[in-house]
N, C-alpha and C positions, 0 to 999 in steps of 0.2 A: 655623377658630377657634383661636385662640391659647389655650394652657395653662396652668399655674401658672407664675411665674418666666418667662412671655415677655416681659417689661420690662428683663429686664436685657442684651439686646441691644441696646436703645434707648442704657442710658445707659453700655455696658462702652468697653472702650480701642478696638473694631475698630469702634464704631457707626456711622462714617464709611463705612463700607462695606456698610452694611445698607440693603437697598432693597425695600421692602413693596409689591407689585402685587396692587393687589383683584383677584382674578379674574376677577368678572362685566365691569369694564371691558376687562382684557386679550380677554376671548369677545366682547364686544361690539367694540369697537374696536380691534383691533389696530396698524392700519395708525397708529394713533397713540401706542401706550403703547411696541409695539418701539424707534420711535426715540428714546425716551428710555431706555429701559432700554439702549441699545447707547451714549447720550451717558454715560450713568454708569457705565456699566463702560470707558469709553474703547475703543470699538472702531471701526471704519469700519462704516457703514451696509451690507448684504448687498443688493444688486441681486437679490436670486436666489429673494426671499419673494412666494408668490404664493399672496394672501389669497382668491382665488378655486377655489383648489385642495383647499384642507384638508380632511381627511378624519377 
């Protein structure tokens, strides 16, 4: 849960750079929320993630 003053990430000068991931979707779904979280940080996708592994 977000605290007092967590709005002003939304609207400060870096907000372009702020990327908010529910959790329960990231536990639930990974194999979907990764490749956007690697599209917006500009990275290449990781061949090397293996959602059946996780511990």
């Amino acid at each position: 849960m977000l605290g007092p003053g967590s709005r002003r990430p939304y609207y400060g000068e870096q907000a372009a750079a702020l990327l908010i991931v529910d959790y329960e979707l990231l536990a639930c779904a990974p194999a979907r929320v990764l490749p956007l979280i690697y599209q917006f940080i500009d990275e290449p996708w990781y061949e090397g993630h293996d959602f059946d592994q996780v511990e």
